[in-house]
ZAMARGU-4260 file (C-alpha; in steps of 0.2 Angstrom, whole numbers, plus 5000, padded with zeros to 4 digits):
<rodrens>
0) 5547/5413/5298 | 5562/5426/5299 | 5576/5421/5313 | 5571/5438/5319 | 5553/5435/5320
5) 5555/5418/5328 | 5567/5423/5341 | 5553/5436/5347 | 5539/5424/5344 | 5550/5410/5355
10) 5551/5416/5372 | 5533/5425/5369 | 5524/5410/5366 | 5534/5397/5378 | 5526/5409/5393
15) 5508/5408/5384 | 5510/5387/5382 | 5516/5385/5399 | 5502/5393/5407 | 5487/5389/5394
20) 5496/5368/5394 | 5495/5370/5413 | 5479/5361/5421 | 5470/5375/5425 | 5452/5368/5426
25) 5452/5366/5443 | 5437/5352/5452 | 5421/5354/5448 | 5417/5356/5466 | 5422/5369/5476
30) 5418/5375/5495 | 5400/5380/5498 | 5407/5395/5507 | 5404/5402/5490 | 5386/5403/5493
35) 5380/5419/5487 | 5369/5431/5501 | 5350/5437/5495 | 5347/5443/5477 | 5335/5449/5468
40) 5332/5437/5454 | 5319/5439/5438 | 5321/5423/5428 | 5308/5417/5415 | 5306/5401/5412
45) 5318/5395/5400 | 5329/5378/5396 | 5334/5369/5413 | 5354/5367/5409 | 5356/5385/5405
50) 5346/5395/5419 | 5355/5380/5432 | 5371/5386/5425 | 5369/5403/5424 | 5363/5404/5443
55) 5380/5394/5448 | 5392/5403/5438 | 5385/5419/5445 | 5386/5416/5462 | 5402/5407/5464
60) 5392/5392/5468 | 5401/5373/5464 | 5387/5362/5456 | 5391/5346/5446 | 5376/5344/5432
65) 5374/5328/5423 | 5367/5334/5407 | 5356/5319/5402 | 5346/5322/5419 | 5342/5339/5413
70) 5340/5337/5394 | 5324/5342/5387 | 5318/5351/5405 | 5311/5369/5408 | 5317/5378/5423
75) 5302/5387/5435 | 5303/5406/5433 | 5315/5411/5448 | 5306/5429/5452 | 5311/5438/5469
80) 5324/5439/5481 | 5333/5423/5484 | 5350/5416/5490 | 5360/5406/5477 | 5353/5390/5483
85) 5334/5395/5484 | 5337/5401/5468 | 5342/5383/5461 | 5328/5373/5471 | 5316/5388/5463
90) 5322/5386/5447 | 5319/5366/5449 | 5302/5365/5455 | 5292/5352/5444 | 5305/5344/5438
95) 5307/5328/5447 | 5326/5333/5451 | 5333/5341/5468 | 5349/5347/5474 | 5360/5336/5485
100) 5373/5343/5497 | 5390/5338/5500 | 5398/5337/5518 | 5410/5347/5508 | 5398/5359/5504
105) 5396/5357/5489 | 5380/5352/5477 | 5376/5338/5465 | 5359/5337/5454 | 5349/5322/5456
110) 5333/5316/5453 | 5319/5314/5467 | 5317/5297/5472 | 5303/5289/5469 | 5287/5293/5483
115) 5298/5306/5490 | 5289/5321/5490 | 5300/5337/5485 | 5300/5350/5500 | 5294/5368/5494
120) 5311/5379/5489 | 5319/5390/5508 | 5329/5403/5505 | 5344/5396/5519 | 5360/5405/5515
125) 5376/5397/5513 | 5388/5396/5528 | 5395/5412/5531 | 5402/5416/5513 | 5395/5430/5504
130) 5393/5435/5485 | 5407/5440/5476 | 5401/5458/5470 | 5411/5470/5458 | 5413/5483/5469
135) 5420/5473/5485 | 5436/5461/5489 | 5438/5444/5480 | 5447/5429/5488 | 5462/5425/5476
140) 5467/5430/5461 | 5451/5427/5451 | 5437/5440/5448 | 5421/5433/5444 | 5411/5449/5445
145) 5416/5466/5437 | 5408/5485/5434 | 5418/5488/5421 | 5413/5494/5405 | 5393/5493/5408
150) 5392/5501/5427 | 5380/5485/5433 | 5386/5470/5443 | 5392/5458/5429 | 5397/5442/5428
155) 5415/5444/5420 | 5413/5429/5409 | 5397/5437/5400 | 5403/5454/5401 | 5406/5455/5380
160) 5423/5465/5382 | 5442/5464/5385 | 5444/5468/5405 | 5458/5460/5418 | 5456/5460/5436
165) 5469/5466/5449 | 5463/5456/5467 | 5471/5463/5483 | 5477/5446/5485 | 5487/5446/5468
170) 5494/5464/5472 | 5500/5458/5490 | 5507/5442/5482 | 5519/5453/5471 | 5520/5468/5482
175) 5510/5482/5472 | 5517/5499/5474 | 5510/5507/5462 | 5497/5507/5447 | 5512/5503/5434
180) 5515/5487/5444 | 5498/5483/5446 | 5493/5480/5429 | 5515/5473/5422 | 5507/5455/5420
185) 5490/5461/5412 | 5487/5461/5392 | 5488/5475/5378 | 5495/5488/5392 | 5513/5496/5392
190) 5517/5504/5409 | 5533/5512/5417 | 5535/5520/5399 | 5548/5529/5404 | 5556/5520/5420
195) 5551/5521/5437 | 5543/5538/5441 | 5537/5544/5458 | 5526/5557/5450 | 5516/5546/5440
200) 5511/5530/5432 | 5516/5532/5413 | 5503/5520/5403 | 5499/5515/5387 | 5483/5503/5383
205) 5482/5499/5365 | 5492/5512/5361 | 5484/5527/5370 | 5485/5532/5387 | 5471/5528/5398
210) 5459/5537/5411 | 5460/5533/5429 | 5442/5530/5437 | 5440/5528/5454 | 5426/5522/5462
215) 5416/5525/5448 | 5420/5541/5445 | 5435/5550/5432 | 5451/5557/5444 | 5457/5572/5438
220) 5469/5574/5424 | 5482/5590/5422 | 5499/5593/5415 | 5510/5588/5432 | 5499/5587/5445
225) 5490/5570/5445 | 5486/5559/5456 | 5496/5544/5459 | 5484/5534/5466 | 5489/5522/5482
230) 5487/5503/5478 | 5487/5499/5497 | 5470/5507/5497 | 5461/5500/5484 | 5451/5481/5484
235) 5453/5479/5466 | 5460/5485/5450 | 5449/5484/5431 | 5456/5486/5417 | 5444/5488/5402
240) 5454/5490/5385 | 5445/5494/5370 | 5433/5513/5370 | 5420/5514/5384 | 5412/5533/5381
245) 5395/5526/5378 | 5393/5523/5400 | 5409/5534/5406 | 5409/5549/5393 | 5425/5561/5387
250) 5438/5543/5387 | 5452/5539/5376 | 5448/5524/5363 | 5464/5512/5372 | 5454/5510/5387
255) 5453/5514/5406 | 5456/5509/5424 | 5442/5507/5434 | 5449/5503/5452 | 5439/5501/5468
260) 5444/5508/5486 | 5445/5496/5503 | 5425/5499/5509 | 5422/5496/5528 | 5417/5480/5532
265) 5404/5473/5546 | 5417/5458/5550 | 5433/5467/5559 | 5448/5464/5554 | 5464/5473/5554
270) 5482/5473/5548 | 5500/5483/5553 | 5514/5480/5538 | 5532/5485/5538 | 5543/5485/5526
275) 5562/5487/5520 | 5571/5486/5505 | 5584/5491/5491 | 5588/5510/5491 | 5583/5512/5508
280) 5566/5510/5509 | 5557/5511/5523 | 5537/5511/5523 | 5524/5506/5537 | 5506/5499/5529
285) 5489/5498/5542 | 5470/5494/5541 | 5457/5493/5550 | 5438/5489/5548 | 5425/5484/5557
290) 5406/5490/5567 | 5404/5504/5574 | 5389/5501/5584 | 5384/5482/5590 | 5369/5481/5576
295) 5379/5485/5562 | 5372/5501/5556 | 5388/5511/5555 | 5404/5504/5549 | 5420/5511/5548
300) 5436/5508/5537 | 5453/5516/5538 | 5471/5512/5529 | 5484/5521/5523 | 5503/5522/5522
305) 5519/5532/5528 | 5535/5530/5515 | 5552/5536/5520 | 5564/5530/5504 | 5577/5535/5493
310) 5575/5530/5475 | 5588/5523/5462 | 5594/5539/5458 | 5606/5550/5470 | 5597/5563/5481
315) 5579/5559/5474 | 5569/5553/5489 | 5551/5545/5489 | 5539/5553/5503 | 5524/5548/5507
320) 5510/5552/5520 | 5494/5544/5515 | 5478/5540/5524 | 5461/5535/5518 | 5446/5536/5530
325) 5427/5529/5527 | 5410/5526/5536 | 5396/5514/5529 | 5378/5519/5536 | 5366/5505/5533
330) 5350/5514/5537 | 5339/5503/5531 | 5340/5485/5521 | 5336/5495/5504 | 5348/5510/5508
335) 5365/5515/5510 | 5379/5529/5511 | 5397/5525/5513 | 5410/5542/5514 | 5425/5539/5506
340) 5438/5552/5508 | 5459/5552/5507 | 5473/5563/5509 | 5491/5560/5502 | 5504/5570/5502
345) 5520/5567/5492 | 5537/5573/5491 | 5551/5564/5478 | 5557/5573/5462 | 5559/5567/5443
350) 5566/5547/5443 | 5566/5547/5425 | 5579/5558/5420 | 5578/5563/5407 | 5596/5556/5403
355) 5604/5560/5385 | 5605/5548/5372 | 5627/5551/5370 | 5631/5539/5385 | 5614/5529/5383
360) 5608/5523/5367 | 5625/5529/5356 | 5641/5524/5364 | 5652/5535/5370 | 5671/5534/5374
365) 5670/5541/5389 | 5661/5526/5397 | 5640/5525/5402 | 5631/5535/5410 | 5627/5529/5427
370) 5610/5522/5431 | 5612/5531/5449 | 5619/5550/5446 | 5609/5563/5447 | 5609/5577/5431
375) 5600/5589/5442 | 5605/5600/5456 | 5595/5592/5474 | 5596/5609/5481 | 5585/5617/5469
380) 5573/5601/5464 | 5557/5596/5471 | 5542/5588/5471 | 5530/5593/5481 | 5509/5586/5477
385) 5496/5589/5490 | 5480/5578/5486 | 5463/5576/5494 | 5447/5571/5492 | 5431/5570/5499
390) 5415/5560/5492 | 5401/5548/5493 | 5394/5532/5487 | 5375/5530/5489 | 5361/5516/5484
395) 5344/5514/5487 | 5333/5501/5481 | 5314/5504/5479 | 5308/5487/5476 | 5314/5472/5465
400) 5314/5479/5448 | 5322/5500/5451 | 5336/5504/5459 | 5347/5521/5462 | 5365/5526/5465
405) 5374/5540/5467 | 5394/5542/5467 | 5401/5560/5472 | 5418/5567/5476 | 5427/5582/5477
410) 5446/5582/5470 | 5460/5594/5475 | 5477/5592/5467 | 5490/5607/5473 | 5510/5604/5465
415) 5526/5615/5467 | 5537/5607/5455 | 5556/5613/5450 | 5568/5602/5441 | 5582/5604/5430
420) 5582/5597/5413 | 5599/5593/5403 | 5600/5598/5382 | 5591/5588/5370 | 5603/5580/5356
425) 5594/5589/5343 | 5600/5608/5349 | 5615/5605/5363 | 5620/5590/5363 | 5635/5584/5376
430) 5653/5590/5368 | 5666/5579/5368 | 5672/5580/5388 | 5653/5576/5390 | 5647/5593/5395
435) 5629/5598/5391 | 5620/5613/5394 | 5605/5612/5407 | 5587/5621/5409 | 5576/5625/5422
440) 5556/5620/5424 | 5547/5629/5437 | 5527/5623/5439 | 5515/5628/5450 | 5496/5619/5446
445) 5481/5618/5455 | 5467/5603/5450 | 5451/5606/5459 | 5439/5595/5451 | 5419/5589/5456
450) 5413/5574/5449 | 5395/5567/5451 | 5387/5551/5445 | 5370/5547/5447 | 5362/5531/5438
455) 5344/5520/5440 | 5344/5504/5438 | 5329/5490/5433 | 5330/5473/5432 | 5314/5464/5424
460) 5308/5454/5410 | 5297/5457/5394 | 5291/5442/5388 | 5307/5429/5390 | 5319/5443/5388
465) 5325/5448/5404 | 5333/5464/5405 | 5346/5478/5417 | 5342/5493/5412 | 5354/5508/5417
470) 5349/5526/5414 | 5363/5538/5420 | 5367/5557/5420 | 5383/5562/5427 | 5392/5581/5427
475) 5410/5587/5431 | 5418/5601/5433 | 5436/5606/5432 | 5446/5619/5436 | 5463/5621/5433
480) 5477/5634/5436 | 5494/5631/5427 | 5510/5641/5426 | 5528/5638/5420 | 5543/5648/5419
485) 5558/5641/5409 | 5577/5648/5415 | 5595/5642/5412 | 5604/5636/5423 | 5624/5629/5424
490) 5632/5614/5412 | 5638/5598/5417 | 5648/5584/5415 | 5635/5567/5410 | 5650/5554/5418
495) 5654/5566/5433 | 5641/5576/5439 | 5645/5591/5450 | 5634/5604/5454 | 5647/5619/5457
500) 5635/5635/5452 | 5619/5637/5464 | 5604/5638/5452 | 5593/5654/5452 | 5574/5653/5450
505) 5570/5663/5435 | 5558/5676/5437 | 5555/5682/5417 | 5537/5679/5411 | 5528/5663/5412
510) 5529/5653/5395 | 5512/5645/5401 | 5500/5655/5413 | 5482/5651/5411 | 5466/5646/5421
515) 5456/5632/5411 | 5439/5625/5419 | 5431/5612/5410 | 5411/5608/5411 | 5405/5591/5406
520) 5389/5583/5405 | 5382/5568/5400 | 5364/5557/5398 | 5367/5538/5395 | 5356/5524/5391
525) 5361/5505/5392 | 5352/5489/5390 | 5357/5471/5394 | 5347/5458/5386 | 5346/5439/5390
530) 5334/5428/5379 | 5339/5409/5385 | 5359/5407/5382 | 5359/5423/5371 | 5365/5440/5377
535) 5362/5457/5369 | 5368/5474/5375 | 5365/5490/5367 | 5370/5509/5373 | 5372/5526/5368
540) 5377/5542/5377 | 5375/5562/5372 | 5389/5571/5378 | 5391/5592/5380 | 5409/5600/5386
545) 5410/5617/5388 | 5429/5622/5389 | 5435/5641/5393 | 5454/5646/5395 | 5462/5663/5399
550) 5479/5666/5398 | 5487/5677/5410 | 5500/5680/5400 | 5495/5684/5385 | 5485/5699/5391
555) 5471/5690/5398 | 5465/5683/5382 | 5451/5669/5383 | 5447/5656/5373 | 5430/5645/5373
560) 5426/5629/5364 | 5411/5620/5364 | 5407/5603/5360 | 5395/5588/5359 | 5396/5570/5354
565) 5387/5554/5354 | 5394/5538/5360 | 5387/5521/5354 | 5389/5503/5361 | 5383/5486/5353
570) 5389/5469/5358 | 5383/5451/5355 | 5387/5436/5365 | 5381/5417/5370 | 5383/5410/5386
575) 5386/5391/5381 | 5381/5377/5395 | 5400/5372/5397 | 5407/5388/5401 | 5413/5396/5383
580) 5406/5412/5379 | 5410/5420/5362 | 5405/5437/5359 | 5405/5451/5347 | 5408/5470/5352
585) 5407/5487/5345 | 5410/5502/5356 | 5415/5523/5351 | 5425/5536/5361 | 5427/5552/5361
590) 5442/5563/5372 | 5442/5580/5371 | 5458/5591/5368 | 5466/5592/5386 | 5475/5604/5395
595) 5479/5621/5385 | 5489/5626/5368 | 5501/5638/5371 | 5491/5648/5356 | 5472/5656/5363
600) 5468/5656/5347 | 5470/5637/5344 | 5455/5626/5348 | 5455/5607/5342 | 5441/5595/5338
605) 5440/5580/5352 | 5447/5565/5345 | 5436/5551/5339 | 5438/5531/5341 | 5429/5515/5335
610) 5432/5498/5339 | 5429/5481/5333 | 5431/5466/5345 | 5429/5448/5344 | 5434/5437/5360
615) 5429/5422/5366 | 5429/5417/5386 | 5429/5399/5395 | 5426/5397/5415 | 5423/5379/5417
620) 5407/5376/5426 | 5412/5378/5445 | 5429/5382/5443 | 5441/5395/5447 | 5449/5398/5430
625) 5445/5409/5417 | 5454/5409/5400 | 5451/5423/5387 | 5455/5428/5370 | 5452/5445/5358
630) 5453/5452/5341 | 5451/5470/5339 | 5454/5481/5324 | 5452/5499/5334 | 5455/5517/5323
635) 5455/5534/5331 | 5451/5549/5321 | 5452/5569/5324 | 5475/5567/5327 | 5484/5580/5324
640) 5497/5577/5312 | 5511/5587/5304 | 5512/5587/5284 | 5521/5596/5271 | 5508/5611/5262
645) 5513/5624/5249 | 5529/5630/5247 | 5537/5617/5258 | 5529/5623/5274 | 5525/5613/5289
650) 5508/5612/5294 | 5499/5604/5308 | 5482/5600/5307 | 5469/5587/5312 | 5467/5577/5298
655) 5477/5564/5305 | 5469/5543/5308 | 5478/5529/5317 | 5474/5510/5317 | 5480/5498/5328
660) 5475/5479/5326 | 5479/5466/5337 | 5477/5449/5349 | 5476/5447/5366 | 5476/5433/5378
665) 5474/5430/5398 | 5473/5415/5408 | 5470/5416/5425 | 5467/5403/5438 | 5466/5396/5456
670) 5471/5382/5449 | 5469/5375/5466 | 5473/5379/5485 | 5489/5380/5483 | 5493/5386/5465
675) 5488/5400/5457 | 5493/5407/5439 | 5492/5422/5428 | 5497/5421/5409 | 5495/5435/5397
680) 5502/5437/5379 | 5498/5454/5365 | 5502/5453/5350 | 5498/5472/5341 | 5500/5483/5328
685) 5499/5501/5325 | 5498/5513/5310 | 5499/5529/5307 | 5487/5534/5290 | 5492/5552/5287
690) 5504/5564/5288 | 5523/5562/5287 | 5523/5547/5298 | 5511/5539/5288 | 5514/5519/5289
695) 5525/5523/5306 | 5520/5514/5323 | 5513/5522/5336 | 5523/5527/5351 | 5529/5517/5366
700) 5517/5503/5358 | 5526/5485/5355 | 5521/5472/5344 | 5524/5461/5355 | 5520/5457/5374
705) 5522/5442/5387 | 5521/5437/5405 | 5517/5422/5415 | 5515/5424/5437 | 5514/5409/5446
710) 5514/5408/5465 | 5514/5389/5474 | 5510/5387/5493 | 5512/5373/5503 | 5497/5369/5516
715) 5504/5351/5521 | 5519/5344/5527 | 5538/5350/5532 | 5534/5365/5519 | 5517/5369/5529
720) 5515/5388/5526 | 5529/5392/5515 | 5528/5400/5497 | 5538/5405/5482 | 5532/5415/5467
725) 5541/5418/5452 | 5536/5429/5436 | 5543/5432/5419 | 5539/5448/5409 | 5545/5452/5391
730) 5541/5468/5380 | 5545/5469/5363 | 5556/5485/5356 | 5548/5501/5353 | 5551/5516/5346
735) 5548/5534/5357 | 5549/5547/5343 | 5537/5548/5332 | 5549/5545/5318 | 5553/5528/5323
740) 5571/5534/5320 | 5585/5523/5328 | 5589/5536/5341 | 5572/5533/5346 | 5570/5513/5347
745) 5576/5504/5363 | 5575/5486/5361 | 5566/5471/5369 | 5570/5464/5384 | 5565/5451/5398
750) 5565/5452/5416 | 5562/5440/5432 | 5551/5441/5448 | 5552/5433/5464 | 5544/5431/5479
755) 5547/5420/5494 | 5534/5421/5510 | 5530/5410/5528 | 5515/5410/5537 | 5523/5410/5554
760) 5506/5405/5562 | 5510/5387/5555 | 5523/5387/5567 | 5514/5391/5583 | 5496/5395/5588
765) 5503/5411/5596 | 5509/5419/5579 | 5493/5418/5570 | 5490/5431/5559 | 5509/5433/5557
770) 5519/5434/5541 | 5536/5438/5533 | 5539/5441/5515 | 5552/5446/5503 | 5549/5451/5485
775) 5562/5452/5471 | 5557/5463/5455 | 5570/5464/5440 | 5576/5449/5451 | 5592/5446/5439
780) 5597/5463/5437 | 5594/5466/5419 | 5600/5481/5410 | 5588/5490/5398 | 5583/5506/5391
785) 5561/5505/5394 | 5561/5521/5382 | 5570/5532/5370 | 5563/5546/5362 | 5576/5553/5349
790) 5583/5568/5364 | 5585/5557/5379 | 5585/5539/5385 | 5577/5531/5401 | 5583/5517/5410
795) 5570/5504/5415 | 5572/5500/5434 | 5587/5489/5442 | 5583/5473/5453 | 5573/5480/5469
800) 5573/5469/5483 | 5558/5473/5498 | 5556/5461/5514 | 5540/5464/5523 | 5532/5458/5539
805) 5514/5458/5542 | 5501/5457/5555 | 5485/5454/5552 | 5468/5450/5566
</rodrens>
């Protein structure tokens, strides 16, 4: 191995060994506050270890099975709706063994003693726990349940794909502000590409940037105007890496997020956080959820946020006014409809910069360009997002095998945006005093966007193959309005910044000016199989766009494209008795051409993926811990490439294929009360196969990715209710032109988190509920470039330091 290679591999694979050599299987037995609440279940009869298991594991439930009692046993059919525990004692009936009970709570499997007659199987549920489901909160750091990739309510350790789980408790642990943050200690994804940006969340997932879904359903996605979605609103984050169009349609093949908002609850509870930190940030956090009426049929939820900050560059502020109201109406036990809305509006400007490379990447004799000025002119830039929407979650249940849902909402994204933009090093590059030319960009875009789900569901058996069945047709509709007009404006000095000549909105015609509105439709079909410890599922999805554009500037010229595609999915798994779950997966994507050319009369084929994946997953029986590790090969067709045609002339076409290859692993575990850990390590790589960058790497894609979170609190002792977290998080180099030229490589780098928090409630009875915290990212102050491109450099963001208190009751 090279000196080069193993001083990557080093530091990569220390985090990796320390988390994986960690005891992370934590006791078999846990709380039986982990019962799970009535179910539907329609179980054949099948080998007694495996259907025990599988019950268990599902529910969350702590059951310690000596396998020489049930060697050689048949479960009972478990048919109807059960709790977790009826669900056991139905599966054991005529077996001579019965369930014992803990005073912890928790269950052992024993045999019946001899002339003791078995009492018939009760349906008691668990002390006041409730099951885990995949579209609700999770206690800790580990998801057991997930809706990712397949739209059911699936056990994460059988799902047969790559997905990592954000829990509100791991996003409060680290202090979440933001997507890019949420997902920094998850496998094969890049995020804060391009440095901290208050506009949006700059992602790449095996090498391609993914779709946001929220709540089951795609948000928008334009040019500027997207929506930065608000962490402190949501109960989980997903990510599935790896294509996923056969259940969600029009999705890149990298991967998406599939995040779940807060949903009121029937047990109120409510919480009031303040914060302050680096930069001046100031921001006040609430919640509240609880019944509405004493039986429990209406509900109601509300949180939101109000930020007042500056940002780490001069004059660039980050505004905030959020707020996201819902109401559950239980109207009967089989039916539900829960309104989910939100309103955000944002004011801030461009963090990124857009800094040049002179004073960055190449060295200049005039000194460094300073992380904190400001290229722009504050009296001309802003900012300015407004975004609402309005929608609906409903399910209705018709008996034990069919059930419907329905997910709606309405999206409205409106921008003002004007920035100013210094030369790029290819055309005007800073002169020697360091002055550069600037430009102006002046947006207005408008995203209005409806987006409807609707899915049935059944759940039964054909011989001994039990089966969820999911047959869906979802529509959307966009419409978007998006214009730009590019001006001058004065030069500048990079190392002293001084606006001295007021900048003038140009009023010359719009480079871009056109109306775009997008029609989508889709019919899918999936099946998940189970025969014994063997899982099957197969999908496909048909899939028509309509696309129409005018351009208002180029004398109301339209342009129409239509398209259709069909998405398959096949995957192949076993769910071995001790936890471990290999699996094999194949899944398609297809993404049509976004946003609009600058040319009516171009039109381009959506772009095409396939994937290969071979993973294997291991939850020990009745533990909090799950480990994970993939292979993928993944190629995505249909990119437009630049090559070289007759006469030495530049041509852009379609043609174009990458590949990326690659390994990924994740540990995460309660380990136990007090510890808990995340590991992750991604080792990739990318290929172009045509076109002048053919055998280049992709861009903003690493080889090589690593991190390890760990967060110890003390329940006992002098230390009662104190706690310290500490991360570690290093990205390999990368190149941001597509070139992989020097001028577009920043290098590797490693930076540090911290955390330190108190339960004040340990301290008296009168402060419970009580909390301080303070939170550290980039904790020693590291110095990097996160991107270069070739024209400009980002930095990657300086130590941040926040301190919160929290009440919650």
């Amino acid at each position: 191995m090279s000196r080069t290679l193993d001083t990557l591999l080093r530091p990569s694979l220390l985090a990796v060994a320390i988390a994986l050599g960690a005891p992370l299987a934590s006791p078999l037995l846990i709380a039986a506050e982990q019962a799970s609440s009535v179910r539907a279940y329609n179980l054949p009869a099948a080998p007694l270890a495996g259907t025990l298991n599988q019950i268990a594991s599902q529910a969350g439930l702590a059951l310690t099975l000596n396998p020489a009692l049930a060697s050689g046993k048949t479960s009972a059919p478990v048919q109807g709706p059960f709790d977790a525990q009826g669900a056991l004692r139905e599966a054991l009936r005529g077996t001579g063994l019965q369930l014992e009970q803990s005073s912890a709570g928790t269950f052992t499997l024993v045999a019946i003693p001899e002339g003791v007659m078995a009492l018939p199987a009760t349906n008691i549920i668990g002390q006041a726990g409730q099951q885990e489901s995949a579209w609700g909160p999770v206690q800790g750091y580990l998801a057991t349940r997930t809706a990712a990739g397949t739209k059911t309510d699936t056990a994460l350790v059988e799902a047969p794909r790559s997905i990592s789980v954000a829990t509100r408790e791991q996003m409060q642990d680290r202090n979440v502000q933001n997507l890019d943050d949420a997902v920094k200690y998850m496998p094969g994804i890049v995020s804060a590409s391009y440095g901290s940006d208050t506009r949006y969340d700059w992602m790449r997932v095996r090498g391609f940037e993914p779709t946001q879904f929220l709540d089951g359903l795609p948000l928008p996605r334009g040019v500027y105007a997207n929506p930065k979605a608000e962490t402190w609103n949501l109960d989980r984050i997903a990510l599935l890496r790896g294509p996923a169009s056969s259940v969600y349609g029009q999705t890149p093949p990298g991967g998406l997020l599939d995040m779940v908002s807060r949903r009121p609850s029937a047990e109120s509870s409510h919480a009031i956080q303040v914060q302050y930190g680096s930069d001046n940030y100031r921001q006040i956090n609430f919640a509240s959820t609880g019944k509405i009426d004493d039986d429990g049929r209406f509900l109601y939820g509300v949180s939101g946020v109000v930020r007042d900050a500056g940002t780490q560059v001069d004059h660039i502020d980050n505004k905030r006014y959020n707020i996201a109201p819902s109401l559950t109406w239980n109207i009967d036990t089989d039916t539900k409809l829960t309104l989910l809305s939100q309103f955000t509006r944002d004011d801030t400007g461009t963090t990124s910069q857009f800094l040049p490379i002179q004073g960055t990447k190449i060295k200049s004799p005039l000194g460094e360009i300073s992380h904190h000025k400001n290229l722009g002119d504050p009296d001309y830039e802003f900012y300015d997002r407004t975004y609402y929407a309005l929608g609906y979650a409903f399910e209705h249940r018709f008996n034990d095998t069919w059930q419907f849902k329905q997910n709606l909402r309405y999206t409205k994204s409106e921008l003002s945006f004007q920035q100013l933009t210094v030369g790029s090093y290819a055309y005007s590059p800073a002169d020697a005093a360091g002055t550069i030319s600037r430009s102006t960009t002046n947006v207005d875009e408008n995203i209005g966007q409806f987006a409807l789900d609707n899915h049935f569901q059944a759940d039964f058996a054909t011989g001994d193959i039990t089966h969820t069945v999911l047959l869906g047709l979802d529509h959307q509709r966009t419409d978007t309005s998006f214009r730009t007009i590019y001006g001058t404006a004065s030069s500048i000095n990079i190392f002293n910044p001084v606006n001295s000549v007021p900048t003038v909105r140009p009023t010359g015609d719009a480079y871009y000016d056109y109306n775009q509105k997008t029609v989508q439709t889709g019919l899918y079909a999936q099946d998940q199989m189970a025969l014994d410890n063997w899982r099957l599922t197969l999908g496909g999805r048909e899939d028509w766009v309509h696309q129409g554009t005018t351009y208002f500037n180029k004398l109301d010229a339209t342009n129409t494209d239509r398209s259709k595609n069909f998405s398959g999915n096949a995957a192949l798994s076993y769910v071995f008795d001790s936890g471990f779950v290999p699996y094999l997966s194949y899944a398609e994507s297809f993404q049509p051409a976004s946003n609009a050319s600058v040319d009516p009369v171009k039109s381009y084929k959506p772009t095409e993926g396939q994937q290969w994946e071979l993973g294997i997953k291991y939850q020990p029986p009745g533990s909090n811990t799950l480990l994970s590790a993939a292979v993928y090969d993944l190629t995505q067709k249909n990119v437009l490439v630049t090559r070289i045609g007759a006469g030495n002339q530049s041509i852009t076409d379609q043609a174009g294929e990458v590949k990326v290859k690659g390994l990924e692993l994740e540990a995460v575990s309660d380990v136990t009360e007090n510890l808990k850990v995340i590991a992750a390590y991604t080792l990739a790589k990318s290929e172009v196969q045509t076109g002048i960058y053919k055998g280049n790497r992709l861009q903003l894609m690493p080889n090589q990715q690593a991190s390890l979170w760990t967060d110890y609190t003390w329940h006992t002792g002098v230390l009662d209710g104190f706690g310290i977290g500490f991360g570690a998080r290093y990205t390999g180099n990368t190149y941001g032109d597509q070139a992989n030229t020097w001028l577009g490589k920043a290098n590797a780098y490693t930076v540090f988190d911290g955390a330190v928090h108190y339960d004040l409630g340990r301290l008296d009875n009168s402060l419970k509920g009580a909390s301080v915290k303070v939170n550290a990212t980039n904790l020693f102050n590291k110095d990097y470039l996160s991107t270069c491109d070739g024209n400009y450099c980002y930095f990657g963001d300086q130590r941040s330091v926040v301190a919160s208190a929290t009440y919650q009751w």
